[in-house]
Chimera marker file (.cmm) of the C-alpha trace (Angstrom):
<marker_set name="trace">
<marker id="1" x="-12.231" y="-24.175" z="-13.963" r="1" g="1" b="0" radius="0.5"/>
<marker id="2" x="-10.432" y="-21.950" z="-11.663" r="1" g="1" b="0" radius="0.5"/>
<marker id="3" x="-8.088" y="-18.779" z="-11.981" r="1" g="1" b="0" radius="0.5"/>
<marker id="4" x="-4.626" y="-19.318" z="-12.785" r="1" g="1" b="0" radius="0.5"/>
<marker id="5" x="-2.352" y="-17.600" z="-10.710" r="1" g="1" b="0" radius="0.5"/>
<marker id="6" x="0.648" y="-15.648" z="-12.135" r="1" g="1" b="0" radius="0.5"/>
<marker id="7" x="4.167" y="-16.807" z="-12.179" r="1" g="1" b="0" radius="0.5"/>
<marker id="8" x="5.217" y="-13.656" z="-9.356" r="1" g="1" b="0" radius="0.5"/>
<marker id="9" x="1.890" y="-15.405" z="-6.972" r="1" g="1" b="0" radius="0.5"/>
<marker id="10" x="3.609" y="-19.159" z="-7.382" r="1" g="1" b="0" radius="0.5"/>
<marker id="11" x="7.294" y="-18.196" z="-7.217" r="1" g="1" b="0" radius="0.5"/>
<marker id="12" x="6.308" y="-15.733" z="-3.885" r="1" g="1" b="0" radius="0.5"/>
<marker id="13" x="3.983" y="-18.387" z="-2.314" r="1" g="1" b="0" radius="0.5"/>
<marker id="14" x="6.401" y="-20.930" z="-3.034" r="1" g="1" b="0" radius="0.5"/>
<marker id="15" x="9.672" y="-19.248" z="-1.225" r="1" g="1" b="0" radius="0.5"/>
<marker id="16" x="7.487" y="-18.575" z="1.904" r="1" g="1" b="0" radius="0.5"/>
<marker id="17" x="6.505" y="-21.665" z="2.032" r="1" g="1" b="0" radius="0.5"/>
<marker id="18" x="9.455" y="-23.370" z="1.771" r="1" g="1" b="0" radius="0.5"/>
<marker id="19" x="11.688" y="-21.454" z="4.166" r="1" g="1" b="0" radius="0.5"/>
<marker id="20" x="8.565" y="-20.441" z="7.284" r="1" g="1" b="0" radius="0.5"/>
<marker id="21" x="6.908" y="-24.159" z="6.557" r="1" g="1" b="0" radius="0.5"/>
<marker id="22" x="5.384" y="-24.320" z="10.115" r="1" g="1" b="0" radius="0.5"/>
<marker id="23" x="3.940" y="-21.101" z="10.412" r="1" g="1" b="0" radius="0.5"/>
<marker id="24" x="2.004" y="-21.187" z="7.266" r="1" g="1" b="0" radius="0.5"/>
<marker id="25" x="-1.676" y="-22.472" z="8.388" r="1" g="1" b="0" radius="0.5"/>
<marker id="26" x="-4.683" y="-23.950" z="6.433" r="1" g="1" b="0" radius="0.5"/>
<marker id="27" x="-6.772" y="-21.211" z="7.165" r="1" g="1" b="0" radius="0.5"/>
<marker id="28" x="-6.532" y="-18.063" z="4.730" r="1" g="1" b="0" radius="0.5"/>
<marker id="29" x="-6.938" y="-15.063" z="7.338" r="1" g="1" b="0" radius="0.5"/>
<marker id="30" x="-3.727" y="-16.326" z="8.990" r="1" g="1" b="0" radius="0.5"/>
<marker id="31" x="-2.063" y="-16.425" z="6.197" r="1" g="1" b="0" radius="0.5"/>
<marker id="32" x="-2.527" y="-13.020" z="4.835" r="1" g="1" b="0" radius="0.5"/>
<marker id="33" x="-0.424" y="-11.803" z="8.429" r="1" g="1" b="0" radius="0.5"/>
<marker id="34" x="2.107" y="-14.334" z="7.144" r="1" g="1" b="0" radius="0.5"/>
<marker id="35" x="2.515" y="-13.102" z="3.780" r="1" g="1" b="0" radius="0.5"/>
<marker id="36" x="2.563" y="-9.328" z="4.988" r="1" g="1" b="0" radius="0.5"/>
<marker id="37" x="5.205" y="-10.690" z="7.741" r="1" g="1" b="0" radius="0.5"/>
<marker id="38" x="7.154" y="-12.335" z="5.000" r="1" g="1" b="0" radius="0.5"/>
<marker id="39" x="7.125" y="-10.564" z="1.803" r="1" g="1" b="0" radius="0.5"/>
<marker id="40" x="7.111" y="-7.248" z="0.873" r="1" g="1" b="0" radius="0.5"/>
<marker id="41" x="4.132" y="-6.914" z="-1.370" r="1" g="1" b="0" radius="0.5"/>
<marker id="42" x="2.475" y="-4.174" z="-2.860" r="1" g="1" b="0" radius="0.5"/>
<marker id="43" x="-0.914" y="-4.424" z="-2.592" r="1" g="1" b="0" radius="0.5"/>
<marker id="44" x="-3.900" y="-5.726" z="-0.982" r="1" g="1" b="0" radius="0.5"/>
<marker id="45" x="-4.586" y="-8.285" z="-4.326" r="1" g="1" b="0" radius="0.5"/>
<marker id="46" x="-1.560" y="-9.470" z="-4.954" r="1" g="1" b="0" radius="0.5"/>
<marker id="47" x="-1.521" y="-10.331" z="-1.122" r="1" g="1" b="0" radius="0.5"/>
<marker id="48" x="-4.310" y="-12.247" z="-1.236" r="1" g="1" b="0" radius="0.5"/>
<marker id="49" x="-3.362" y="-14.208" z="-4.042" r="1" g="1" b="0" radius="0.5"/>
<marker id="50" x="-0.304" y="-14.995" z="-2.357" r="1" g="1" b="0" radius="0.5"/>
<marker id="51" x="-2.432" y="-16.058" z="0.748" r="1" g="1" b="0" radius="0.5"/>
<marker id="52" x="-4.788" y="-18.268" z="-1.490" r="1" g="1" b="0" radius="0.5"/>
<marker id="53" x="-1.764" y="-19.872" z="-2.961" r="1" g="1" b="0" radius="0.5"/>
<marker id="54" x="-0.223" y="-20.951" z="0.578" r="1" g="1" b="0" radius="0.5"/>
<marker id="55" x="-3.200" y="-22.272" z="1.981" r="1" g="1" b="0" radius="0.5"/>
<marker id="56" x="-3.676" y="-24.183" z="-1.126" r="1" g="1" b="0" radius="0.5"/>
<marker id="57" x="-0.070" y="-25.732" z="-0.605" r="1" g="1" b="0" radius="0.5"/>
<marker id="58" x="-0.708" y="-26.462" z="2.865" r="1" g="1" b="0" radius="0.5"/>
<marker id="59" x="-3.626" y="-28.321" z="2.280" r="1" g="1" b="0" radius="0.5"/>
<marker id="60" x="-1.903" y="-30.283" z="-0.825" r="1" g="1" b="0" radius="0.5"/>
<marker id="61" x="0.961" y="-30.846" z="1.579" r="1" g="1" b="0" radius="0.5"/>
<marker id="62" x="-0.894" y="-31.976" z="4.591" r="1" g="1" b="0" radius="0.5"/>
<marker id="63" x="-3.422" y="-34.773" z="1.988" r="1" g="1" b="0" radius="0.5"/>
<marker id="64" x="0.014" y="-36.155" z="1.104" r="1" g="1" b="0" radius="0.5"/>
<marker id="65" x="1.185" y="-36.834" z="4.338" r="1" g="1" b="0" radius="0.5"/>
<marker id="66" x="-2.171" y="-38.685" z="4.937" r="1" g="1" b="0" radius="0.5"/>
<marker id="67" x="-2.341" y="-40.997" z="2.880" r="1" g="1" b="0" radius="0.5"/>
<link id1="1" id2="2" r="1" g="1" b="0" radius="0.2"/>
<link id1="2" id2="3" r="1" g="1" b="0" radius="0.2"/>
<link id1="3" id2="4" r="1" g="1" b="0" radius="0.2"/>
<link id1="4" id2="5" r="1" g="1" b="0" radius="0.2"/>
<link id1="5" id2="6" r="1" g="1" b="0" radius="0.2"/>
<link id1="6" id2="7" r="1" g="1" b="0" radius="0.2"/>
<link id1="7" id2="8" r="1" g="1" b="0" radius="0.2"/>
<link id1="8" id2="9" r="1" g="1" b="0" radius="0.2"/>
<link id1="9" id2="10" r="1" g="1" b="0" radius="0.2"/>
<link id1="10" id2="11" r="1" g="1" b="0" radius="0.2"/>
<link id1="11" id2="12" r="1" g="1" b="0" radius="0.2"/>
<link id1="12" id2="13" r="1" g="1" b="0" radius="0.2"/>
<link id1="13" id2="14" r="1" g="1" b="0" radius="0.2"/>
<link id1="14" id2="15" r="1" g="1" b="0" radius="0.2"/>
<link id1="15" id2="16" r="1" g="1" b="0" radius="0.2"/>
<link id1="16" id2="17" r="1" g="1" b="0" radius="0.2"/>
<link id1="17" id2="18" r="1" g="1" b="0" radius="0.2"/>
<link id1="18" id2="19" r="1" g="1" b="0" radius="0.2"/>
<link id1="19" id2="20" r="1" g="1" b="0" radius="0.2"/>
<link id1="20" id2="21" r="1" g="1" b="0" radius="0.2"/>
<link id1="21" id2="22" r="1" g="1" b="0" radius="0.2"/>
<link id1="22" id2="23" r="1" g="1" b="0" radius="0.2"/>
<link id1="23" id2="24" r="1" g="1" b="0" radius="0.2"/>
<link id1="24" id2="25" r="1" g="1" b="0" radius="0.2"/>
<link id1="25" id2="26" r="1" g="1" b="0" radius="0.2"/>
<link id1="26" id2="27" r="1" g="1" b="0" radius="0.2"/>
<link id1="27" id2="28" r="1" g="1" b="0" radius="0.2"/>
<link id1="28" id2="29" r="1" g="1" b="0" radius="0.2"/>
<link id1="29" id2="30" r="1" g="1" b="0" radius="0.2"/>
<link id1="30" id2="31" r="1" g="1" b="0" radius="0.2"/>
<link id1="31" id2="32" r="1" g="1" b="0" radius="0.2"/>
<link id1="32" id2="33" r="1" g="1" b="0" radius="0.2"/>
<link id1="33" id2="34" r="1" g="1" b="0" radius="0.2"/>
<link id1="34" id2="35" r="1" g="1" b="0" radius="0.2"/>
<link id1="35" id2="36" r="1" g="1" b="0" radius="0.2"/>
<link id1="36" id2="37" r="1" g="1" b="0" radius="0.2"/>
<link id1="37" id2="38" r="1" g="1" b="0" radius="0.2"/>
<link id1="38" id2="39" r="1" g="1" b="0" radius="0.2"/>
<link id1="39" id2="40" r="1" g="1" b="0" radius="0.2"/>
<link id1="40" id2="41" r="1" g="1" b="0" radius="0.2"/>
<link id1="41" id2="42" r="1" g="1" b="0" radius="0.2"/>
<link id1="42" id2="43" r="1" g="1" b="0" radius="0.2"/>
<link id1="43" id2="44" r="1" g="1" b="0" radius="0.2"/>
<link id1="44" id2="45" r="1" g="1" b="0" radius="0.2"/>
<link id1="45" id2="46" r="1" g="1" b="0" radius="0.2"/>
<link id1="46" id2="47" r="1" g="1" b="0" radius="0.2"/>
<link id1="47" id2="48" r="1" g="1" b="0" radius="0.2"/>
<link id1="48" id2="49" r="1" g="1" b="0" radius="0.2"/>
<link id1="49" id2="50" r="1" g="1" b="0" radius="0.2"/>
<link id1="50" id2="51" r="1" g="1" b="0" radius="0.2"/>
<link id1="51" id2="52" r="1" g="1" b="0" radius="0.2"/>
<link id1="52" id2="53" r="1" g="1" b="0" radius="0.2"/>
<link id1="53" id2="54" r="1" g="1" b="0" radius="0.2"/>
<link id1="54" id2="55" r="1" g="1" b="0" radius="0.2"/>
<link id1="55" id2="56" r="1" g="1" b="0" radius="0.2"/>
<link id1="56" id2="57" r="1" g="1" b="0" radius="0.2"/>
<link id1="57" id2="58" r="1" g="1" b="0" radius="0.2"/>
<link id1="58" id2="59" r="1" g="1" b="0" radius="0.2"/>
<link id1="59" id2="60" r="1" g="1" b="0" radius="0.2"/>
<link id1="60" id2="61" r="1" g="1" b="0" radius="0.2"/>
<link id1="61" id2="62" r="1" g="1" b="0" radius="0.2"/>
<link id1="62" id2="63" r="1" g="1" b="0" radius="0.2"/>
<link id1="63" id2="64" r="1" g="1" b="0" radius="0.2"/>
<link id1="64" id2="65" r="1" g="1" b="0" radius="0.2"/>
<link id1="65" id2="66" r="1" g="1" b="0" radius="0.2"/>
<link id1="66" id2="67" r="1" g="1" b="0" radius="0.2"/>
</marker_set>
């Protein structure tokens, strides 16, 4: 079982991805520049949560175009 993220990760991950779609990335590093480009968030956790969650999309995203 994993973590669950917190309504303010999902709803944050969610509007960057929807409105910068092709700049968010599969690989996590890159997207912790995105979300700092992006959002304003407060700290360094709560960033990376944010980060986790988009390349998590991404990767959901990208096995549904596949198949």
């Amino acid at each position: 079982m994993g973590r669950i993220k917190t309504t303010l990760v999902k709803r944050t991950a969610q509007e960057i991805f929807s409105s910068h779609y092709d700049d968010v990335k599969t690989e996590f590093d890159a997207n912790k520049k995105i979300a700092d480009n992006y959002a304003d968030i407060p700290s360094k956790k709560l960033r990376n949560a944010v980060a986790g969650y988009l390349t998590r999309l991404k990767k959901k995203k990208e096995m549904k175009e596949k198949k």
